[in-house]
Structures are given as structure tokens and as C-alpha cells.
N, C-alpha and C positions, 0 to 999 in steps of 0.2 A: 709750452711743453718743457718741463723741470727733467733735465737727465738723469739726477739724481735720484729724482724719485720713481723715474720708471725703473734704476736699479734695483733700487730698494726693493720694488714689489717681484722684480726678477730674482734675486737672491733670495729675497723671504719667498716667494714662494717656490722656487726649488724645494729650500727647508723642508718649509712645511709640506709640501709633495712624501717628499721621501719619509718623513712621518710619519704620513697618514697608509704611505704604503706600508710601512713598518707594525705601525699600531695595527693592521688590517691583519697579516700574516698572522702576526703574534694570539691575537684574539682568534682567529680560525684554528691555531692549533692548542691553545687553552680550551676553547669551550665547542670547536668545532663547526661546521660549515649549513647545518640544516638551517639556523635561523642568523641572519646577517647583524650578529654579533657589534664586529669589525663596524662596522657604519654606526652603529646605537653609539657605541663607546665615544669613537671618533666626533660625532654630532655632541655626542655629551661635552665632552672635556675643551672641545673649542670654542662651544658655548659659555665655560666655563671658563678656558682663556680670555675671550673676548671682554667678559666681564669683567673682569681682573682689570685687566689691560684698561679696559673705559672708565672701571674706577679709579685707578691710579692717576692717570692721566686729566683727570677732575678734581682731582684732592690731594698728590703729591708728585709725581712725576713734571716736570718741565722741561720734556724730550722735544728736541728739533723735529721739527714736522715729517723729514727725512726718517729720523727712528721712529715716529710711530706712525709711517706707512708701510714700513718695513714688519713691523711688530704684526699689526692690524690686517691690510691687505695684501702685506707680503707671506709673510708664517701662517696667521690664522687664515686667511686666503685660501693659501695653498693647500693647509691642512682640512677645510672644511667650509665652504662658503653658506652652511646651517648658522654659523655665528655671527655672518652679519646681519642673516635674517632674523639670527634672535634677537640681535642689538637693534635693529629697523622697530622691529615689534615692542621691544620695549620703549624704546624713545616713543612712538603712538601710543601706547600705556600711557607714560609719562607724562605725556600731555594730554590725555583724556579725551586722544581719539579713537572712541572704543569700537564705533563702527567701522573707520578705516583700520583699524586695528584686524578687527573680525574677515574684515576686506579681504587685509594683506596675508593675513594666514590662510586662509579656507584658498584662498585664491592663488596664491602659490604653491599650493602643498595640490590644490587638485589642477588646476593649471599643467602644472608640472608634469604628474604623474599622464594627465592627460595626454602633451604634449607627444611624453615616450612615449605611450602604445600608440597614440596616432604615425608616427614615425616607425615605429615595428611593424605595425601593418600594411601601410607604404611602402619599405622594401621587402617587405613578406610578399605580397604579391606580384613584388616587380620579378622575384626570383622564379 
């Protein structure tokens, strides 16, 4: 266990927290509260960080492994964990696992959502 890197992902993702709270607000009182705005944006732009951040770090950057856990699972982390699921999916892209590709998206996106109502309904009824 590296301490350093568990800082890393504790500072970046404070950051990024407070970001994603920030980005959140701000998009609720631009475009307002009926359609979750705030999350579309957020998911966008850290998807769009992330990409950044993984091309650099392949073709110009040679950051200590320290700064880009911090960049990566600290910040973009904190900010939006959509991005590593993009960066997951694309790496399966990449390599031309297009089933586990298919896999990983259908299955985490309904998974997921799954998960919540199954847990809202569970303490729905416990109530």
C-alpha cells in the first residue's frame, strides 16, 4: 500500500467532488432542474478529461505515477466515475472486444440502474 497514492486519490478527489458539485449547481440554474442537465454535462466533460489525460500520458506526458493517480482516479474520480467507464470501454474498443465491450456497457448502465430501484424498493418497504 503506496501512501502516497492513496493521497493522491484523497486530494484529487476532494477536487474533483467539489467540481462536480459546482458544475451541478451551475447547470441547474442555466438551464434549470426538470431534465438532469448537471449529470449530462458532468459525465460529458470528464469523459472528455479522461481522454485528455490518457492521451497525453501515451504520447507526451511522463508524470510520476503519483500525478496521474491523482489527475485520473483522484480529480476525474471524484468529478465523475462515467470516465473511467468510458476509458474501460474504449480500451475493449481498442482491442476488439466488441462483445465484452457490448458486455460492459449494457451491463453496467442496466446493472446499475437496476441495482438503485432494487434498493429503493427495499427501503420503500421497510418504511
Amino acid at each position: 500500500m503506496n501512501v502516497s497514492f492513496i493521497l493522491a486519490v484523497a486530494v484529487g478527489g476532494a477536487l474533483g467532488s467539489v467540481a462536480r458539485y459546482l458544475v451541478g449547481i451551475g447547470a441547474g440554474k442555466l438551464f434549470g432542474t426538470d431534465f438532469p442537465w448537471g449529470t449530462l454535462i458532468i459525465n460529458i466533460t470528464g469523459s472528455f478529461l479522461m481522454g485528455v489525460l490518457a492521451g497525453l500520458f501515451a504520447t507526451r506526458w511522463n508524470l510520476p505515477q503519483a500525478a496521474r493517480i491523482f489527475l485520473t482516479v483522484g480529480i476525474c474520480g471524484g468529478y465523475t466515475t462515467f470516465s473511467t467507464f468510458s476509458l474501460d470501454s474504449f480500451y475493449l474498443i481498442e482491442r476488439g472486444e466488441l462483445v465484452a465491450t457490448a458486455a460492459y456497457m449494457v451491463g453496467s448502465v442496466v446493472l446499475s440502474v437496476g441495482a438503485l430501484i432494487g434498493a429503493m424498493h427495499v427501503v420503500r418497504t421497510m418504511a
